[in-house]
TORMITOR-152485 format. One record per residue (C-alpha): residue in three letters; x negated, y, z. Coordinates in Angstrom, 3 decimals, always signed. Each point is the difference from the previous one (the first is absolute). Example, Ala and Ser with C-alpha at 12.3 -4.5 7.8 and 13.67 -1.06 7.14 Angstrom:
REM TORMITOR-152485
[pt 'ala'; [-12.300; -4.500; +7.800]]
[pt 'ser'; [-1.370; +3.440; -0.660]]
REM end
This chain:
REM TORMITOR-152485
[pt 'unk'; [+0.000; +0.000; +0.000]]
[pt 'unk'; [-1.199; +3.396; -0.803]]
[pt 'unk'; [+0.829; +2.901; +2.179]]
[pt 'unk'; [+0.416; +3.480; -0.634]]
[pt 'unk'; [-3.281; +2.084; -0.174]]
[pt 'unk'; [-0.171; +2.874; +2.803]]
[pt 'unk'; [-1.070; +3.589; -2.416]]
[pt 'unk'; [-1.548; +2.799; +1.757]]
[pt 'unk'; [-0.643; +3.150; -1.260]]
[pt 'unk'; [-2.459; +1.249; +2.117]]
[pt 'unk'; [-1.894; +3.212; -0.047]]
[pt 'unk'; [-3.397; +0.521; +1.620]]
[pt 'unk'; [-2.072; +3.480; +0.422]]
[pt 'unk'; [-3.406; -1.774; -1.475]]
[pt 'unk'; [-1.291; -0.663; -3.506]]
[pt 'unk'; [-2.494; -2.489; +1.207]]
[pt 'unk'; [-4.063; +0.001; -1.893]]
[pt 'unk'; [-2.852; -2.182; +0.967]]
[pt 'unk'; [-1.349; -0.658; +2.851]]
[pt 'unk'; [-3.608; -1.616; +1.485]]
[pt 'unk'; [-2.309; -1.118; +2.698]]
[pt 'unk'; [-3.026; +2.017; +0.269]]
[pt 'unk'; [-3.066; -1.807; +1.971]]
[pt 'unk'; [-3.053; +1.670; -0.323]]
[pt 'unk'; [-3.300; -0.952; -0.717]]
[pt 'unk'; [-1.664; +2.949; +2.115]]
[pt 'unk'; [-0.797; +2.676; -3.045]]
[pt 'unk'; [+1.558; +2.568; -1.566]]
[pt 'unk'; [+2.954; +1.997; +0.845]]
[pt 'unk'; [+3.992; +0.905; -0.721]]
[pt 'unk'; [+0.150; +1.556; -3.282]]
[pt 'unk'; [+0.731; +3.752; -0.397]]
[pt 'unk'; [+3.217; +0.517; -1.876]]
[pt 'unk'; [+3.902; +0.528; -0.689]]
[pt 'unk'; [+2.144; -2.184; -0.371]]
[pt 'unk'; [+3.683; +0.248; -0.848]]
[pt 'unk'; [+1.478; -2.413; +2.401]]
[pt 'unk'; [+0.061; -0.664; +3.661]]
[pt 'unk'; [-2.040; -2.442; +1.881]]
[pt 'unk'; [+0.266; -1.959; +3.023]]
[pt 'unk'; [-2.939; -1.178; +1.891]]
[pt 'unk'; [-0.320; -2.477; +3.142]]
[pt 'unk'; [-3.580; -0.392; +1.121]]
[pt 'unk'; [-0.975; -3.414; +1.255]]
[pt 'unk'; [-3.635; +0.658; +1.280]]
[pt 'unk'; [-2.340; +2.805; -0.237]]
[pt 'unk'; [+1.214; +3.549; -0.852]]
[pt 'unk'; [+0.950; +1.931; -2.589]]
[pt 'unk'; [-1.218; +3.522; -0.368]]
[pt 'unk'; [+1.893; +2.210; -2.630]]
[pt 'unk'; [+1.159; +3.473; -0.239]]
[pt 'unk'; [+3.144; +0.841; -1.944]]
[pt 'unk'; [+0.690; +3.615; -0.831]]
[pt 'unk'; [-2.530; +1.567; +2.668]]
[pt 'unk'; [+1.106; -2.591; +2.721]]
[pt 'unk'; [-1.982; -2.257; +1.363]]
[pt 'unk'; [+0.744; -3.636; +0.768]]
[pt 'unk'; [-1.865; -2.729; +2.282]]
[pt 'unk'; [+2.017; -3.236; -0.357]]
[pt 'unk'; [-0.861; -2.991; +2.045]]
[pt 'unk'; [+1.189; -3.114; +0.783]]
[pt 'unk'; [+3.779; -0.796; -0.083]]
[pt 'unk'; [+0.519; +3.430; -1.565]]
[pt 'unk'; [+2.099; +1.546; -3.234]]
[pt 'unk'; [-0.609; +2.706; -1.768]]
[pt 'unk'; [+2.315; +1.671; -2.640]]
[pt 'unk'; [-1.568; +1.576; -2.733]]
[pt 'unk'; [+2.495; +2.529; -1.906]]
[pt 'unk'; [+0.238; +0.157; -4.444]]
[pt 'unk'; [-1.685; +2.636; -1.263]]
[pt 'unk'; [-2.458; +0.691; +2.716]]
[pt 'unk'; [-3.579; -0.239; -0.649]]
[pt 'unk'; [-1.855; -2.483; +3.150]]
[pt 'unk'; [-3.497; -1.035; +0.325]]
[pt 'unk'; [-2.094; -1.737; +2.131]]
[pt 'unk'; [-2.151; +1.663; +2.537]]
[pt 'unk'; [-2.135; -2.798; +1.096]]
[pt 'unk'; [-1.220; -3.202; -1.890]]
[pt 'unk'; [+1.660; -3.371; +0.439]]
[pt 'unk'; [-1.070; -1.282; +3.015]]
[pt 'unk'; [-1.156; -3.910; -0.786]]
[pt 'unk'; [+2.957; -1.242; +2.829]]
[pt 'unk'; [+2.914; +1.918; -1.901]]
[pt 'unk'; [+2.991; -1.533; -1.458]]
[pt 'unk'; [+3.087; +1.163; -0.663]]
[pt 'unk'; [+3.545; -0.500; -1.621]]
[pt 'unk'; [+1.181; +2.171; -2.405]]
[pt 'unk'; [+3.011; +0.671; -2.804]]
[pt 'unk'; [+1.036; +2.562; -2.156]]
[pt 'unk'; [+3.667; +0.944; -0.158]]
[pt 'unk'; [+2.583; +3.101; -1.464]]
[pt 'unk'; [+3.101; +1.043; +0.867]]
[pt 'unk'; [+3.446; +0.195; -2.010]]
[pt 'unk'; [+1.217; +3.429; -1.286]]
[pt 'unk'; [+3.292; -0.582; +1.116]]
[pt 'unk'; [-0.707; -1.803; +3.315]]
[pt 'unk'; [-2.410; +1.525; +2.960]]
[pt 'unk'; [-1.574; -1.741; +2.935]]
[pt 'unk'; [+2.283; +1.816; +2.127]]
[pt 'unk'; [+3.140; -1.349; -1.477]]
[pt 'unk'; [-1.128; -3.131; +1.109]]
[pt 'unk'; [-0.461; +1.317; +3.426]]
[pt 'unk'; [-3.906; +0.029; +0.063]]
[pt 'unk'; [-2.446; +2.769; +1.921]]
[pt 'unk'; [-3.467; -1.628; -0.806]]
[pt 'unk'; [-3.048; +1.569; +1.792]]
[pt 'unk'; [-2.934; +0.657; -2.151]]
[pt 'unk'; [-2.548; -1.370; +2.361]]
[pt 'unk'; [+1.465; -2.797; +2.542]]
[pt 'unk'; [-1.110; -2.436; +2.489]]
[pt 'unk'; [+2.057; -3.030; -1.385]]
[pt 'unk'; [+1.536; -1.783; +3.427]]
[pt 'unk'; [+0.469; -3.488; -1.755]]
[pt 'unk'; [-3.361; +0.440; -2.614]]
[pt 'unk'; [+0.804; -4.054; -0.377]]
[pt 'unk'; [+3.576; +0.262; -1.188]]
[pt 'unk'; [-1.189; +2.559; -2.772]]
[pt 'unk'; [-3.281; -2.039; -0.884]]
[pt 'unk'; [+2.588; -2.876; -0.574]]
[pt 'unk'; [+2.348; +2.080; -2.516]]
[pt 'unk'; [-3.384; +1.454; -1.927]]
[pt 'unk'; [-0.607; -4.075; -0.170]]
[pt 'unk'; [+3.367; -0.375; -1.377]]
[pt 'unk'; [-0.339; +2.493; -2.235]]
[pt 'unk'; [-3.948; -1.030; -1.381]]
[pt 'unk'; [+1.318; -3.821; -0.164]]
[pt 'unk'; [+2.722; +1.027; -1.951]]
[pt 'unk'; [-1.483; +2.414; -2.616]]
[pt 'unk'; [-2.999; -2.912; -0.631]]
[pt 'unk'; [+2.554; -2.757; -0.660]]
[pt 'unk'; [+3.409; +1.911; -0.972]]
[pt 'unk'; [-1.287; +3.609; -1.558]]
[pt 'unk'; [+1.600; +3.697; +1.513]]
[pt 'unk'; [+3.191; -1.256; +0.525]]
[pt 'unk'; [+1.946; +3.254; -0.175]]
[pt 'unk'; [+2.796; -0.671; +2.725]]
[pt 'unk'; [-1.817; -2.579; +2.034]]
[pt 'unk'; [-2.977; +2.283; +0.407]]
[pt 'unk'; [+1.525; +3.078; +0.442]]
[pt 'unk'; [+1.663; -1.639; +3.791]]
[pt 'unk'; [-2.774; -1.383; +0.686]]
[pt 'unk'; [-1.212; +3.710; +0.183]]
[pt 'unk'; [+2.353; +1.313; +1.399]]
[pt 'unk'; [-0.005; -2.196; +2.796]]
[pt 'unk'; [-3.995; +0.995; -0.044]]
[pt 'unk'; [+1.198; +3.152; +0.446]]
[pt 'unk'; [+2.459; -0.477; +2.746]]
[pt 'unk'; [-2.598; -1.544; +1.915]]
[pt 'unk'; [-2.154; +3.298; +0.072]]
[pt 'unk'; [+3.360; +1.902; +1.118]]
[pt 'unk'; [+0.746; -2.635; +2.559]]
[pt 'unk'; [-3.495; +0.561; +1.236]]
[pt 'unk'; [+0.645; +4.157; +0.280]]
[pt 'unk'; [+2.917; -0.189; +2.272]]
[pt 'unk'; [-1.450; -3.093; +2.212]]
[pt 'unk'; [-2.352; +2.387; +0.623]]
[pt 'unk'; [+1.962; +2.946; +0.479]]
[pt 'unk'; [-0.174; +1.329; +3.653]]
[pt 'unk'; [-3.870; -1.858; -0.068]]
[pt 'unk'; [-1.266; +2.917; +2.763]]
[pt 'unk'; [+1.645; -1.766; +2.904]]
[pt 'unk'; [-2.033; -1.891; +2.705]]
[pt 'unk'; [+1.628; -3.396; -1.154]]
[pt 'unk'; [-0.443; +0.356; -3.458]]
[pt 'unk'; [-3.823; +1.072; +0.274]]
[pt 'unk'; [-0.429; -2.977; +2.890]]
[pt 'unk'; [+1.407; -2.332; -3.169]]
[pt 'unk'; [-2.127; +1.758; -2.091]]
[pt 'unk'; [-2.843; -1.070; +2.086]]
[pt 'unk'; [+0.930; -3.725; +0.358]]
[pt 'unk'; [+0.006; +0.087; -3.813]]
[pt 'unk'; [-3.090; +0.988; -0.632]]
[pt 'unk'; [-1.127; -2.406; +2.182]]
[pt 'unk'; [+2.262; -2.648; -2.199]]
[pt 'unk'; [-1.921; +1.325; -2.616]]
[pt 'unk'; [-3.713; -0.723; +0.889]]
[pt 'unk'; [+0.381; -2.861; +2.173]]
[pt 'unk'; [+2.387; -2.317; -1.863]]
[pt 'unk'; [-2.226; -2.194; -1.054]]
[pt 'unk'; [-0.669; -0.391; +3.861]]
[pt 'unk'; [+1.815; -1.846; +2.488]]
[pt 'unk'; [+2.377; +2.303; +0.781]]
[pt 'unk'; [+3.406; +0.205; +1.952]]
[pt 'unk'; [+2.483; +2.913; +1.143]]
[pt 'unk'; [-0.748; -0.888; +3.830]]
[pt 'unk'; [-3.650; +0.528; -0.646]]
[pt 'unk'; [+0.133; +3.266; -2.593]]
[pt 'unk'; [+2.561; +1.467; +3.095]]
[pt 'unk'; [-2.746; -0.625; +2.525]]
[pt 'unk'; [-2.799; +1.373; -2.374]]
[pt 'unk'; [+2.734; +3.500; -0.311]]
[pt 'unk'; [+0.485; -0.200; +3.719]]
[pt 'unk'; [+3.728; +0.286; -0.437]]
[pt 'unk'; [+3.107; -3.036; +1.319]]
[pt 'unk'; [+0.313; -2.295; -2.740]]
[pt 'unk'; [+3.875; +0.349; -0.433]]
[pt 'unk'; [-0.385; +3.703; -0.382]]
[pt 'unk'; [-3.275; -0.267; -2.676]]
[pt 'unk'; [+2.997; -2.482; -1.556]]
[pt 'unk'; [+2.952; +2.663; +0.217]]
[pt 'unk'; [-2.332; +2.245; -0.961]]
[pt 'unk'; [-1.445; -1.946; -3.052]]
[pt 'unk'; [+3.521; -1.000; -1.649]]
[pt 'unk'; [+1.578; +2.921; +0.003]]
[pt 'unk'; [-3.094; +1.598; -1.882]]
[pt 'unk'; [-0.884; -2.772; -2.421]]
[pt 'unk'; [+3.444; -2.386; +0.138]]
[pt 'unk'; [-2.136; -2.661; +1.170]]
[pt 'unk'; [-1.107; -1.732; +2.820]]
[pt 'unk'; [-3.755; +0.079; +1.227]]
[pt 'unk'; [-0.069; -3.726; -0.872]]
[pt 'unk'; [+1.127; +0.394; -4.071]]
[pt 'unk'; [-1.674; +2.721; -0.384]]
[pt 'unk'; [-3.278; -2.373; +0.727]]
[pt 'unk'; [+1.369; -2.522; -2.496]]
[pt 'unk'; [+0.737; +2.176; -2.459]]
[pt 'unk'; [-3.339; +1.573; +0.042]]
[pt 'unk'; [-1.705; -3.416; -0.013]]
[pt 'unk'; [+2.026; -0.840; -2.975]]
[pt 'unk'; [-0.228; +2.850; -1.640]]
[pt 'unk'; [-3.928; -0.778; +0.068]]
[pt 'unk'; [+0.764; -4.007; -1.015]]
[pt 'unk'; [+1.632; +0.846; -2.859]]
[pt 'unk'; [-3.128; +2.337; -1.979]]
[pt 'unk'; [-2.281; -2.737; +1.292]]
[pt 'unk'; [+2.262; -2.992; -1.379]]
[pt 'unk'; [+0.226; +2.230; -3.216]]
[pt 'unk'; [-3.954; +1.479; -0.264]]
[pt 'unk'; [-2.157; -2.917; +1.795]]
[pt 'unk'; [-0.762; -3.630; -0.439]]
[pt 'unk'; [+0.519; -0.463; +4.115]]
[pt 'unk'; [+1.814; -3.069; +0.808]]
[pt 'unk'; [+3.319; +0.423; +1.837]]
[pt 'unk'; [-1.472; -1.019; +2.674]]
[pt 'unk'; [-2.904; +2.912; -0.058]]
[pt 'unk'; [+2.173; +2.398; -0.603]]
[pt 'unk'; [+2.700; -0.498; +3.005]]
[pt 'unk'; [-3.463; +0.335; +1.889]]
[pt 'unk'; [-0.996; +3.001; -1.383]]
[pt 'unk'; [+3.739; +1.523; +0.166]]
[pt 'unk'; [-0.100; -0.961; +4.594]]
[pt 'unk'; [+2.247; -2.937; -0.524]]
[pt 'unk'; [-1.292; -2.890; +2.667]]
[pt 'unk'; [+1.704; -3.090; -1.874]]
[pt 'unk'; [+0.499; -0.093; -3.465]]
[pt 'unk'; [+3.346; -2.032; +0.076]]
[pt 'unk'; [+1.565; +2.909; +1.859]]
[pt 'unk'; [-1.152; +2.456; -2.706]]
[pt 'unk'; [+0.908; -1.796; -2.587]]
[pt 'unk'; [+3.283; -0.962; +1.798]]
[pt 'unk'; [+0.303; +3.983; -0.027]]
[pt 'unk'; [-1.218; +0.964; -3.548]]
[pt 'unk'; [+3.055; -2.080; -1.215]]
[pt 'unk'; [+2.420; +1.899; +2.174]]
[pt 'unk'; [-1.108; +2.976; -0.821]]
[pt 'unk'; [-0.577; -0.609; -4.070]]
[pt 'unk'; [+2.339; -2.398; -0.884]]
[pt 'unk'; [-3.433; -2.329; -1.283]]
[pt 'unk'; [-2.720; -1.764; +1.454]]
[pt 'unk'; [-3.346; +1.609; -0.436]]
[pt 'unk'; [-1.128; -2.138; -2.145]]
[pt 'unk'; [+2.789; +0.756; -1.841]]
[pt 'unk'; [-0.125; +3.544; +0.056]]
[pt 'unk'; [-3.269; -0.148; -1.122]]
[pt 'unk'; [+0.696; -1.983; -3.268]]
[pt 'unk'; [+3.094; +2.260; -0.867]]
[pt 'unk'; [-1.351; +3.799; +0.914]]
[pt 'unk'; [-3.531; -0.415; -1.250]]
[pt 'unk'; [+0.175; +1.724; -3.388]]
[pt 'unk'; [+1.411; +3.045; -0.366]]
[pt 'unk'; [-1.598; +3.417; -1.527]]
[pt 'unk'; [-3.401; +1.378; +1.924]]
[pt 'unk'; [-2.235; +2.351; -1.336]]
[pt 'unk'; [-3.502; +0.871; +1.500]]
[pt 'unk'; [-1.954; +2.689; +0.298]]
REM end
């Protein structure tokens, strides 16, 4: 039996272009010029230093910057050998704006779930290397980039108060001691703060508890080394803090939807371009 098709017409704000991973090799730097589109950047390692119409940008680690059409940007330092970052190209619709869809994006954000956007940019690279530009598929896909970058803005709204710079301090501490064994009752008594108010604190900053955001970060890392090493599974939940392997692998799969083994045979080719 064949059932009646369900026909959307749906209209999105984005004419979607290209986009890349950028790894560097440690020489030479961002090239000076205009370009008539925007484009979206989320730095994995190392920063980025550009300037875009006599501002100047330092983007690190788990941060996006939007670059604006018609703007000439440069880079003010050379590629630093540890930098690598996502990037794609995209326009917007005459007749539909970014804020008819309800979007404010910052121009320079701290992204507050940097894995959840690496994962769409993955979507997005995987698809364009086996699929093409997909005009409607790709086009959500950046959107929902871009909603991710707003999200970020308004979690962070109100980010002067003693809680939210506490959090801010536990995750920086996430941050360089991952790969560490690490738990929210130590990183409370390392603040000097009661663990259920670091964990009040924490959530209603980042929309997490102290415990994901450890697993997320260690993930975050598993997945570039399952994708850009030769490590064994087994290396890598080392390298990533995980004690047993069958417990990270037990959460890779909850958290992916594949093993890593898995994940590492389907999202290891998509577009990367050196420099």
């Amino acid at each position: 039996m064949t059932g009646l098709p369900l026909r959307l017409g749906v209209q999105v704000p984005i004419q979607a272009s290209n986009a890349g991973l950028f790894v560097s090799r440690g020489q030479g730097v961002h090239p000076d010029r205009v370009i008539q589109t925007f484009e979206l950047i989320l730095v994995r390692e190392g920063t980025l230093s550009l300037q875009e119409a006599g501002q100047e940008f330092e983007i690190g680690p788990g941060e996006s910057l939007l670059l604006w059409p018609g703007r000439r940007h440069f880079g003010t330092k050379p590629f630093p050998a540890t930098l690598s970052f996502f990037w794609v190209h995209f326009g917007l619709n005459e007749s539909l704006q970014l804020q008819d869809a309800g979007l404010s994006v910052p121009q320079h954000a701290t992204v507050a779930r940097p894995d959840h956007l690496t994962l769409l940019f993955r979507r997005l690279l995987d698809d364009q290397e086996t699929l093409g530009v997909r005009p409607l598929s790709a086009a959500l896909t950046i959107v929902l980039m871009l909603l991710e970058v707003a999200d970020s803005a308004s979690v962070r709204a109100g980010s002067g108060s003693s809680a939210a710079l506490l959090a801010g301090r536990a995750d920086a501490l996430i941050r360089a001691r991952f790969h560490e064994p690490l738990c929210a009752s130590q990183i409370a008594e390392e603040l000097h703060c009661h663990p259920d108010y670091l964990g009040r604190a924490f959530r209603q900053t980042y929309r997490c508890t102290l415990t994901e955001a450890i697993h997320r970060r260690r993930l975050q890392r598993a997945r570039i080394l399952l994708l850009e090493s030769a490590h064994s599974v087994d290396e890598i939940a080392r390298r990533c803090g995980f004690e047993e392997v069958g417990y990270f692998r037990r959460l890779f799969k909850r958290h992916e939807g594949l093993s890593p083994r898995a994940f590492r045979h389907t999202y290891a080719r998509f577009h990367v371009n050196t420099g």
